[in-house]
N, C-alpha and C positions, 0 to 999 in steps of 0.2 A: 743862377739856378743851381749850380756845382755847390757853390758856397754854403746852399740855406740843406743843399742836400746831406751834405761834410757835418756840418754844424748839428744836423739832426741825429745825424751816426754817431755823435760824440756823444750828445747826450744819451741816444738809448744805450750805448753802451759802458755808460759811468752807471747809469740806471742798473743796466742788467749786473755790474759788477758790486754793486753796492748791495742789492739784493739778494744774489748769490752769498757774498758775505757773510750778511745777517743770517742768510738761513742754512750758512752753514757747520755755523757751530750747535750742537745741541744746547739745553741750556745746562746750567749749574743745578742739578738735582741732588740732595740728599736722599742717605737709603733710606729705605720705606719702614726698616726696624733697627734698635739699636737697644742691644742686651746690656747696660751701663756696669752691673757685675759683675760682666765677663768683661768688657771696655776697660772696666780700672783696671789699675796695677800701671807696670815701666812698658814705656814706648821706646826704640830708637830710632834716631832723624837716619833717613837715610837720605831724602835730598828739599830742599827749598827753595823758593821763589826770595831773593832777600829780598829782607824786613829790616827798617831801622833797629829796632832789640835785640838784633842777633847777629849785629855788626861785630861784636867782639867776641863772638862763638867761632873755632877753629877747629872743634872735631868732638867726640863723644859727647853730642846732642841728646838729649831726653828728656822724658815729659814722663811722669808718675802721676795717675790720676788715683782719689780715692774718695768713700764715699763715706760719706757722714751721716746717713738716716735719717737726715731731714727733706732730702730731694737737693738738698748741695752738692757738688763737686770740688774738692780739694783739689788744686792743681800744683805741681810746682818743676817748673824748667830749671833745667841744669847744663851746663855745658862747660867744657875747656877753655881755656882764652891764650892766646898767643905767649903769655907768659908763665902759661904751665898751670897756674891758677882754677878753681872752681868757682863759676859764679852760678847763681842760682836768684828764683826769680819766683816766689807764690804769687798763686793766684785760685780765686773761683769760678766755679761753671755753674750753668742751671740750664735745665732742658728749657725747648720753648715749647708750648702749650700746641697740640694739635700737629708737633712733626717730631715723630721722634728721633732722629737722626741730627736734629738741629742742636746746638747747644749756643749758649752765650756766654763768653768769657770776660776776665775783667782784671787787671792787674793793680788797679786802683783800691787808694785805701776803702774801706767800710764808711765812710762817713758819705763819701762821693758817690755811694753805688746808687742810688735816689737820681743820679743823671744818666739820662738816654746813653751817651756818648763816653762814656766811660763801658761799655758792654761791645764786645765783638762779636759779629758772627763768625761759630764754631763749626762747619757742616761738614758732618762723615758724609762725602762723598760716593768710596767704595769701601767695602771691607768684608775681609774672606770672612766665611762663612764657622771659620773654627777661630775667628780674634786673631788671628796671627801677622796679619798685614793690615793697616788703612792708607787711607787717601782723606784729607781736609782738604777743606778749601771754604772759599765763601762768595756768593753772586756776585760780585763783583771782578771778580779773578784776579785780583790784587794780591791774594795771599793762597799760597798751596806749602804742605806738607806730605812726603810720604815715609810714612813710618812702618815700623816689623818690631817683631817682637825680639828677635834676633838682631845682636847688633851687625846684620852686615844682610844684604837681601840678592836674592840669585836673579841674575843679568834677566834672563828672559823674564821671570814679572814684573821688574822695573821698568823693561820695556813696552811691555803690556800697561803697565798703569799712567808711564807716560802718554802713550796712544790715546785712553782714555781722555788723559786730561787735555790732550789737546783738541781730541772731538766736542769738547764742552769748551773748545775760547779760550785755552791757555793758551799764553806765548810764553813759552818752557825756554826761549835764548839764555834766560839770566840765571835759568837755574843750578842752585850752588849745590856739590855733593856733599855730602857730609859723611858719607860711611862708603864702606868698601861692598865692592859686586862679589858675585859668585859667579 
């Protein structure tokens, strides 16, 4: 009788743990508005989830977005590499229909852009209200960015926005700095 009773208490309590889990992360939500003319222009990384692309980035991370009049997005990363070097990396964006906060990215040539899987989800997360700081990310929580406008962001927002992003399911352990606090 012990045993089936033991046996019971395990399970409700992988149960109640698994469920707590799940419902403890909020989900992956982009902002509800996203001004793309005031969005472009220079970002700097201030810290990331790595990513295979940006395995040979060592420090002055940045991303120039700009806009082209068509509903495109110009992108192009740039970064330092361990040998002093600047490597840099175009790409396009395009909003997705129905969220504006959403965008899809794509590093792939033009001829490829016709396949699903060549397009990344790009999601502004948070972002001050004057452009000065964001948060990406994408449902999946595989990939996070937080960026300022400033190359270097003051201690207390960064730790504000990490807070954020780990209410939403990130596991922030791996995350790389790239720019210096205040």
């Amino acid at each position: 009788m012990s045993h089936r009773l033991t046996v019971r208490g395990v399970i409700a309590a992988a149960l109640a743990f698994c469920s707590a889990a799940a419902s403890a992360a909020q989900p992956v939500a982009s902002v509800p508005e996203l001004d793309l003319s005031r969005y472009a222009g220079q970002w700097h990384e201030i810290a990331h989830l790595p990513m295979f692309f940006q395995r040979q980035c060592v420090g002055d991370i940045t991303a120039r977005y700009s806009l082209d009049g068509t509903g495109s997005i110009g992108v192009l990363n740039a970064c330092r590499t361990k040998d002093g070097s600047m490597d840099q990396s175009q790409g396009v964006a395009r909003p997705v229909e129905g969220h504006p906060g959403r965008l899809e990215v794509r590093f792939a040539p033009d001829w490829l852009s016709w396949l699903p899987a060549v397009w990344a989800d790009y999601w502004v997360i948070a972002l001050d209200p004057d452009y000065q700081w964001a948060m990406v990310g994408e449902p999946g929580r595989d990939y996070l960015w937080i960026l300022s406008r400033e190359p270097s962001m003051d201690r207390a927002l960064f730790e504000q926005l990490k807070a954020k992003a780990e209410g939403m399911g990130y596991d922030l352990s791996p995350l790389v700095m790239a720019a210096p606090l205040k």
